[in-house]
C-alpha positions as CSV (number, residue, x, y, z in Angstrom):
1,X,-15.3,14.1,189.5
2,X,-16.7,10.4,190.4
3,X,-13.9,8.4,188.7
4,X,-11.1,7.2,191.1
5,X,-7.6,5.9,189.8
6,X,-6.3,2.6,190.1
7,X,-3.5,3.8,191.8
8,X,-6.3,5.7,194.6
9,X,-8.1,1.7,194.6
10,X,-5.1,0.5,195.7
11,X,-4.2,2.9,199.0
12,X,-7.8,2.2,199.7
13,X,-8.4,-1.2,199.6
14,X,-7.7,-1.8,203.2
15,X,-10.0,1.4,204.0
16,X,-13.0,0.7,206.4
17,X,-15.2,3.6,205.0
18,X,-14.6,2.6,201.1
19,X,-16.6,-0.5,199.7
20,X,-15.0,-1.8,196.3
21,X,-17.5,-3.7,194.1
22,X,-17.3,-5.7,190.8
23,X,-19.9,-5.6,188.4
24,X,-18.7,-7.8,185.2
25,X,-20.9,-8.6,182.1
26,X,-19.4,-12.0,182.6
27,X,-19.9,-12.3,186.1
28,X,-17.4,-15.8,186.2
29,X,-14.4,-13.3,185.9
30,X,-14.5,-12.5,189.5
31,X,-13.7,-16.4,190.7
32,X,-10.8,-16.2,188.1
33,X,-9.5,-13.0,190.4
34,X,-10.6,-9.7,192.0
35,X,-9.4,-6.8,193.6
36,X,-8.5,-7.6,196.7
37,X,-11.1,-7.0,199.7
38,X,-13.7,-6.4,196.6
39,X,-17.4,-8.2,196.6
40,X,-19.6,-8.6,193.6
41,X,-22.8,-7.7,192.2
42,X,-23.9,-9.8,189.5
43,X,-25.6,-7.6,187.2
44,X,-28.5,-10.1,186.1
45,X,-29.4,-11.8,190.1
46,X,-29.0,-8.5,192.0
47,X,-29.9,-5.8,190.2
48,X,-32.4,-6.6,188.0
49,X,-36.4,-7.6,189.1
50,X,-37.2,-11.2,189.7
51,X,-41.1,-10.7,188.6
52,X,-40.6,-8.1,185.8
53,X,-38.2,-6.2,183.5
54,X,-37.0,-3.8,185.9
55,X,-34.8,-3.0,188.5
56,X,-35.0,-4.0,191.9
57,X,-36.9,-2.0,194.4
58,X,-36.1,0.1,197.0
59,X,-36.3,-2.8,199.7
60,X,-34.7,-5.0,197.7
61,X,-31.9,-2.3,196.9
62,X,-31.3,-1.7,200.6
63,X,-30.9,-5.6,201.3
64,X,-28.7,-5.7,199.1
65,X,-26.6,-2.4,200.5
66,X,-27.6,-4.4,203.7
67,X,-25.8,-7.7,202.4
68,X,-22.5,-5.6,201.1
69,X,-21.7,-4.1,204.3
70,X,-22.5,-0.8,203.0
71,X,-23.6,2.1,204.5
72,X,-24.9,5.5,203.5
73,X,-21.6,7.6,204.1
74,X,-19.2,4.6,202.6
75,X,-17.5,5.3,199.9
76,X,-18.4,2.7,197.1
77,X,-16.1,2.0,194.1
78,X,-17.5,0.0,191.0
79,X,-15.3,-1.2,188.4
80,X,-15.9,-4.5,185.1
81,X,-14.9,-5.4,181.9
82,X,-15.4,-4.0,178.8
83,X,-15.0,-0.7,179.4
84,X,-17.1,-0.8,182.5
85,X,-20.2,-1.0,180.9
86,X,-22.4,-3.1,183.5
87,X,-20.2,-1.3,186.4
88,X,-21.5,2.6,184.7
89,X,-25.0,0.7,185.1
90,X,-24.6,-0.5,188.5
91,X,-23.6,3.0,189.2
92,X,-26.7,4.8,187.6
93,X,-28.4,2.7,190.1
94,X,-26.6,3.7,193.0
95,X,-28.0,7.0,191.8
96,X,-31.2,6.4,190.8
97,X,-32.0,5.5,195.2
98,X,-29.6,8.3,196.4
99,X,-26.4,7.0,197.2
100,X,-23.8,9.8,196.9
101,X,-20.7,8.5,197.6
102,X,-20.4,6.4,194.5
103,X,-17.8,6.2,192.0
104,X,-16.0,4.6,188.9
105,X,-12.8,2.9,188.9
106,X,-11.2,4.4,185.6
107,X,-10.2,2.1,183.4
108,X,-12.1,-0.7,185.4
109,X,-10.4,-4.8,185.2
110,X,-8.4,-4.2,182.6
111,X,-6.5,-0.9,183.5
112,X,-5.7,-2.8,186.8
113,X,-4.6,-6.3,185.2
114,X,-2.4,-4.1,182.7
115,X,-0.4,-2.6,185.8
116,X,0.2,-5.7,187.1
117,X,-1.7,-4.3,190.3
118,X,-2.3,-7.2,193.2
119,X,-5.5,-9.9,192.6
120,X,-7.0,-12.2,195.0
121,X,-9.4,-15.0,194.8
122,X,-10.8,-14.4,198.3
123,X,-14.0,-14.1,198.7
124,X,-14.5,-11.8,202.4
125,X,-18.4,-11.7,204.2
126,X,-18.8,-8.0,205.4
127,X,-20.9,-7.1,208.5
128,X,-24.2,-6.2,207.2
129,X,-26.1,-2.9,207.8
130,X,-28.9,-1.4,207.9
131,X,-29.3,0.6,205.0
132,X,-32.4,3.5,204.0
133,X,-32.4,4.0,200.6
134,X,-33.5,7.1,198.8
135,X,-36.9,6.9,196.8
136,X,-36.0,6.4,192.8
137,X,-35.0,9.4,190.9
138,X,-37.0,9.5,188.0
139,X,-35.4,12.7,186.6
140,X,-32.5,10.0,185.0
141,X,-34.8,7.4,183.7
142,X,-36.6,7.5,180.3
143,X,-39.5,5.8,179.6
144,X,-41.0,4.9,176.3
145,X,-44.3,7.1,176.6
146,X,-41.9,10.1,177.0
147,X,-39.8,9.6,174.0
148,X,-42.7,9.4,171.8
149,X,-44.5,12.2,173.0
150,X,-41.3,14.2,172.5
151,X,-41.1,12.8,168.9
152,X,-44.7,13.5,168.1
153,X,-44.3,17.2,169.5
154,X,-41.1,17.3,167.5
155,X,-39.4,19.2,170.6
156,X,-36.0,21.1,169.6
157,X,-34.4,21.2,172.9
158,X,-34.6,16.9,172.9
159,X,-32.3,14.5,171.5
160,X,-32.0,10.9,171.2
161,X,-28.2,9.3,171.2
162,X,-28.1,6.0,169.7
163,X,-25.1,4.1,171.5
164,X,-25.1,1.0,169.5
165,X,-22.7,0.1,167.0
166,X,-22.9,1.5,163.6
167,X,-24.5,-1.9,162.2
168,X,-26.9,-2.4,164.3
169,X,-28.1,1.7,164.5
170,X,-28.0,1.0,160.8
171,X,-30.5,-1.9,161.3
172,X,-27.8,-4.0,159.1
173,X,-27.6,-6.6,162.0
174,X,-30.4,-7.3,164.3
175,X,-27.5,-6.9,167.5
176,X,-24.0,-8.0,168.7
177,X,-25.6,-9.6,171.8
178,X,-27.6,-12.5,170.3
179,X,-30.0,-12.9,173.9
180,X,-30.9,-8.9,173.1
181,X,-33.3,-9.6,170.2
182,X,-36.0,-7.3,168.9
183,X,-38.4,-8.4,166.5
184,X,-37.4,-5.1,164.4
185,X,-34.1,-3.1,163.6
186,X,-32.7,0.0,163.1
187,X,-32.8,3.0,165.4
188,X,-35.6,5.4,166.9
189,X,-36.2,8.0,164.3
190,X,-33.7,10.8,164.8
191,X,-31.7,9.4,167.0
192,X,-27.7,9.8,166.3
193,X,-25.1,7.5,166.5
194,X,-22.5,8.0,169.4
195,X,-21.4,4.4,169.8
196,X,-20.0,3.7,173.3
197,X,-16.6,2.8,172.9
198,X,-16.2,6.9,172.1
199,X,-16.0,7.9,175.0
200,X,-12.8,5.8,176.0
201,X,-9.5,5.7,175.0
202,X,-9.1,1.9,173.9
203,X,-5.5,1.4,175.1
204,X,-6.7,1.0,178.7
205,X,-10.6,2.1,178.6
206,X,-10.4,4.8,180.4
207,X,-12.4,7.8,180.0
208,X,-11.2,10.4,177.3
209,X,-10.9,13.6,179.1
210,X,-13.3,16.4,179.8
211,X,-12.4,18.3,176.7
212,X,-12.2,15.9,174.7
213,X,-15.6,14.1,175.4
214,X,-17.0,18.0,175.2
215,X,-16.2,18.2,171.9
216,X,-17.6,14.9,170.7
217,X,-21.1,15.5,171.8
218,X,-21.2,19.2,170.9
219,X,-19.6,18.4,167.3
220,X,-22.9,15.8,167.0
221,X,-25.4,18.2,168.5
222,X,-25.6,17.1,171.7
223,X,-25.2,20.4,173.8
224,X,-26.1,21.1,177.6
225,X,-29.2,23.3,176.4
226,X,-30.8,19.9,175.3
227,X,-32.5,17.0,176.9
228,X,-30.8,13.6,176.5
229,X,-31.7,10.6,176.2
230,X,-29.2,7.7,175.5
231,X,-30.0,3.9,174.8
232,X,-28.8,1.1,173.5
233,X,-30.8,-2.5,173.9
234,X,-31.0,-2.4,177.7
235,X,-29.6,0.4,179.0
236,X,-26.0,-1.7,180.1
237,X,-23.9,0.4,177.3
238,X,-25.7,4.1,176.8
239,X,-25.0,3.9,181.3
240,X,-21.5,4.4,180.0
241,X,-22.9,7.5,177.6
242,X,-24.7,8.6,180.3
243,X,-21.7,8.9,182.9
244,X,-19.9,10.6,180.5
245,X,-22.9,13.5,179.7
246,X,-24.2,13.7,183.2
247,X,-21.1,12.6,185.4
248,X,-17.9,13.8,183.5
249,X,-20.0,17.2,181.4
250,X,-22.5,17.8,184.4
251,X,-25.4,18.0,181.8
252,X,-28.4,18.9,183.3
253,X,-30.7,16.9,181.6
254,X,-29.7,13.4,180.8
255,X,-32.0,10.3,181.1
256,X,-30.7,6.4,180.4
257,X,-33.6,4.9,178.4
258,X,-32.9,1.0,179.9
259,X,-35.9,-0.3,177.7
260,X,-34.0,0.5,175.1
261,X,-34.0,-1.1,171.8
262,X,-35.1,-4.2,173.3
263,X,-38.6,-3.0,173.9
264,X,-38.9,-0.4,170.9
265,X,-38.1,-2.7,168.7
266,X,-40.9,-5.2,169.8
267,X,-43.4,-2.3,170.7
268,X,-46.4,-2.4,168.4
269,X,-46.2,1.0,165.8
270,X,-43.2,2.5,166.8
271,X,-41.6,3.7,164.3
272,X,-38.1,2.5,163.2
273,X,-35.7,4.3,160.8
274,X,-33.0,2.4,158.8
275,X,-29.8,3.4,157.5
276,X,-27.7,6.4,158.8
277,X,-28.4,10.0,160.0
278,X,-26.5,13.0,159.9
């Protein structure tokens, strides 16, 4: 199972082999305090393509491994806010060039500031490495020329989840996240709604358990037989759908569609659907 407790953080934070990251939507919350021993990645400046909407590269991933002291056998814990949505996303690209010793902290910042577990505001410079990277694993990426060829051969073994809120699958709003615009709304015909928050238990944002998360998706459809492809309006929120499927259910087939609603809702002709779907 790739989620680690607070508690397990905590008799590890000292640990030489274990690398603890924090990947925040609001990447200021690490000055205000961190795990102890923990570095961060901000989301926008290290993970994400300086020339294009992408993610970094391989050489760029592995100078950033590199920069974080981090090498192929260390164990590497992400936790963030909100449910760890950006820290999920950091973590599908830990996968995406190999790393296999990767993990979640359940329950992320707020699980730990609710236990009243030890902060610090000290910011510690690792020894770099030298770190080979893995090439990209396209088997859990979506792209947008494979969703519509799936939709045009109206395939019964695909399905789309939609991990938006209900408004803005709905196309009622245009988004909760005002710098994630697209020129049109609604959702990508056939696509249901599973919003994110789902698949945690709100008091602390930890994940629901394996039963329980097995019975959401399979009372919506979405069964292990099936591909699946989650998205939301660039790929930070459906990364926690897509933990849950591929991480938690060990679905075979699960992609993370980081375009997203960002760029099908601006793409020329595709189609959008309004309103809900059964």
């Amino acid at each position: 199972m790739p989620l680690v407790s607070t508690d397990w953080v905590l008799e590890h934070i000292n640990d030489p082999d274990v690398r603890i990251l924090e990947c925040s939507e609001d990447v200021s919350l690490y000055e205000d305090w961190h795990i102890p021993n923990a570095l961060n990645v901000n989301w926008r400046l290290d993970l994400r393509a300086k020339d294009k909407r992408d993610y970094i590269d391989k050489e760029e991933f592995e100078k950033l491994m590199s920069k974080l002291g981090i090498k192929k056998d260390t164990k590497v814990i992400l936790y963030g806010d909100k449910g760890n949505w950006f820290a999920c996303n950091a973590y599908w690209v830990f996968k995406y060039y190999g790393h296999k010793e990767v993990y979640i902290m359940d329950g992320g910042r707020k699980k730990w500031e609710m236990e009243n577990k030890p902060t610090s505001k000290e910011i510690i410079v690792p020894n770099p490495t030298i770190y080979k990277a893995e090439e990209r694993d396209e088997s859990i990426r979506a792209y947008i020329w494979e969703i519509k060829k799936a939709l045009a051969e109206k395939r019964k073994d695909f399905i789309l989840v939609d991990v938006r809120s209900p408004l803005e699958y709905s196309g009622e709003i245009a988004s909760v996240l005002p710098e994630e615009q697209a020129f049109a709304s609604g959702h990508i015909p056939g696509a249901i709604n599973i919003p994110w928050e789902e698949n945690l238990n709100k008091s602390n944002w930890t994940f629901k358990s394996k039963e329980e998360l097995a019975e959401l998706y399979k009372s919506k459809g979405v069964t292990p037989d099936k591909e699946v492809i989650v998205y939301c309006r660039v790929g930070e929120r459906s990364a926690i759908n897509w933990f849950a499927l591929k991480c938690i259910l060990n679905y075979p087939r699960v992609k993370n569609y980081d375009g997203s609603w960002t760029e099908w809702g601006n793409s020329v002709k595709a189609k959008v659907k309004k309103g809900y779907e059964p």
